[in-house]
MISERO-674411 format. One record per residue (C-alpha): residue in three letters; x, y, z negated. Coordinates in steps of 0.2 Angstrom, whole numbers, padded with zeros to 4 digits, always signed. Layout:
N
alaXYZ;...
END
This chain:
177
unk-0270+0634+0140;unk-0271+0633+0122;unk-0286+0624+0119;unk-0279+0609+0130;unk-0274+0594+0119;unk-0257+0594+0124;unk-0254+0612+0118;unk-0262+0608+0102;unk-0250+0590+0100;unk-0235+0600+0105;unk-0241+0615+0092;unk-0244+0602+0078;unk-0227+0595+0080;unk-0218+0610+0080;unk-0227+0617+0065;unk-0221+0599+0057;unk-0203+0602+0060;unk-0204+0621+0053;unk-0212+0614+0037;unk-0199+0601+0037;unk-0186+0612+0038;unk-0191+0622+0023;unk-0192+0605+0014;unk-0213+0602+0013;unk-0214+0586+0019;unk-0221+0570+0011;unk-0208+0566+0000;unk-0207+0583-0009;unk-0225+0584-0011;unk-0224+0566-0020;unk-0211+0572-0029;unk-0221+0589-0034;unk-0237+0577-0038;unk-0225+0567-0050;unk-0219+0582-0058;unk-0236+0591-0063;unk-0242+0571-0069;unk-0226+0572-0080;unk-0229+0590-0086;unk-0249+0585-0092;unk-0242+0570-0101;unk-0229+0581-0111;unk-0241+0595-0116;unk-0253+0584-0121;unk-0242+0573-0131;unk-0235+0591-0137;unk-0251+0596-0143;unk-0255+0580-0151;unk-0241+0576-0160;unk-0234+0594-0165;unk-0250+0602-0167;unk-0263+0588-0172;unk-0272+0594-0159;unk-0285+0584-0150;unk-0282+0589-0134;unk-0279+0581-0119;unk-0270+0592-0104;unk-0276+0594-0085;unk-0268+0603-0071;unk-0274+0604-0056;unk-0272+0616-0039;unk-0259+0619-0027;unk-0244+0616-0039;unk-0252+0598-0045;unk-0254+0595-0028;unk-0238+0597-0021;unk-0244+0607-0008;unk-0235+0626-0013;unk-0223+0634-0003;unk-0206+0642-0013;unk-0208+0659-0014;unk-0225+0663-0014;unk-0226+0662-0033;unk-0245+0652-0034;unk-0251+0650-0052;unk-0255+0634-0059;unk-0271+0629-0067;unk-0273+0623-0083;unk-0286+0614-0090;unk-0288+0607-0110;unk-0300+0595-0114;unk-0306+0592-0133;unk-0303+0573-0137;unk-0313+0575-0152;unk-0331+0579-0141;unk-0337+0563-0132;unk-0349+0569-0117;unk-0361+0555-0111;unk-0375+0554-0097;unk-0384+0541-0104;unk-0387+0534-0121;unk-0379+0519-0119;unk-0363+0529-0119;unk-0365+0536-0137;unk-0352+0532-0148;unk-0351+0531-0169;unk-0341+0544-0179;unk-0339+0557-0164;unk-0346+0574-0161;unk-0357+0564-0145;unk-0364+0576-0133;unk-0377+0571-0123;unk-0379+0581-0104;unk-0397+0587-0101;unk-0403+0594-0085;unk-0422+0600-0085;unk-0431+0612-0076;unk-0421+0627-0086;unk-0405+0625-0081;unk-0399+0633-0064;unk-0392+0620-0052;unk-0375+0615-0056;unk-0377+0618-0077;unk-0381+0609-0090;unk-0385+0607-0107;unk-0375+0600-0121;unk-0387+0592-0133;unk-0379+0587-0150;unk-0381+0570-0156;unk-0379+0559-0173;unk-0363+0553-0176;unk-0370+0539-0187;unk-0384+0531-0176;unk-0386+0535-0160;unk-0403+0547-0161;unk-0404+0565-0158;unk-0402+0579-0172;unk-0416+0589-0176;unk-0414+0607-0180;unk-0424+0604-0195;unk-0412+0590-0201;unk-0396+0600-0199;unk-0384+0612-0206;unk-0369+0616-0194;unk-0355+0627-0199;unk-0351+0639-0188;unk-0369+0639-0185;unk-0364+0653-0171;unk-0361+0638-0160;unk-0378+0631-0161;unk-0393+0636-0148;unk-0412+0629-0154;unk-0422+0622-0140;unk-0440+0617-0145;unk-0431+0601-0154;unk-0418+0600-0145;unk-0400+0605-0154;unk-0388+0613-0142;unk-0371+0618-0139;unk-0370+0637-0138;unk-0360+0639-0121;unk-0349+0651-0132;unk-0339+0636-0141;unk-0322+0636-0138;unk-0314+0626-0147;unk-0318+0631-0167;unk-0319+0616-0181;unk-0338+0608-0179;unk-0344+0601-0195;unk-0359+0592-0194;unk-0370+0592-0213;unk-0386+0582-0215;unk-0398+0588-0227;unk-0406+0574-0240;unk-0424+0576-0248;unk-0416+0586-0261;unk-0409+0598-0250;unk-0389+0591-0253;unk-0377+0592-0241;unk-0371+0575-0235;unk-0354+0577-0223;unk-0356+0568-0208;unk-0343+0573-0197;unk-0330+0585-0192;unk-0325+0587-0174;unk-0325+0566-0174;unk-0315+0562-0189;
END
């Protein structure tokens, strides 16, 4: 008896009316949508202009998707994004005067990873170990010649030094600006 249709249409629109009752429906789970879209905009704005901070402000999960029930206290998941960093797939994407960051995937990284291979801000050509002072240098891996991302960045002012022939430093760029 329960795995016949009609038991499981009568089910489905019962369960409807239950949720309805307690007010998740499709118009409160607009309106919760709506609500988390209005709460990134003001943190981000917030953190732009209070903080001159670079950041852009996700939320996502069960809040930002309408779909919690009042009452069962759900976290809500926050995710900030550094404007300064541009991330591309392809060269074609690089942009002058940012911190580009150009996603590598070779045989050395584990399925669903990548690397993060810095780029010159000036011309768009890869930076070779040998050509660069970085402070924090903490923040940097050396691949072969490769320049990298350290995966424990998180966040920290990036400035970005050439060296000339004379062994000056030349500023190039620090975290886009």
């Amino acid at each position: 008896m329960t795995n016949t249709p009609e038991f499981k249409r009568a089910l489905s629109l019962r369960l409807s009316e239950i949720l309805g009752e307690i007010g998740l429906n499709k118009q409160m789970v607009l309106k919760r949508r709506r609500a988390s879209l209005l709460n990134e905009f003001i943190w981000t704005n917030a953190f732009k202009v209070l903080h001159e901070n670079p950041n852009t402000v996700y939320r996502f999960g069960s809040q930002s998707e309408g779909t919690t029930t009042p009452g069962l206290k759900s976290d809500s998941d926050l995710l900030m994004h550094n404007d300064d960093f541009y991330v591309i797939h392809d060269w074609s994407d690089w942009k002058p005067g940012k911190v580009n960051l150009l996603i590598v995937q070779d045989n050395t990284t584990s399925p669903g990873y990548c690397l993060l291979q810095v780029l010159d801000p000036i011309e768009p050509t890869p930076i070779s170990p040998s050509q660069l002072h970085l402070v924090p240098s903490r923040f940097l891996v050396v691949k072969g010649e490769r320049l990298l991302l350290n995966n424990s960045y998180r966040g920290n002012k990036v400035h970005l030094y050439k060296l000339d022939n004379n062994g000056r430093r030349s500023h190039m760029v620090r975290n886009g600006r």
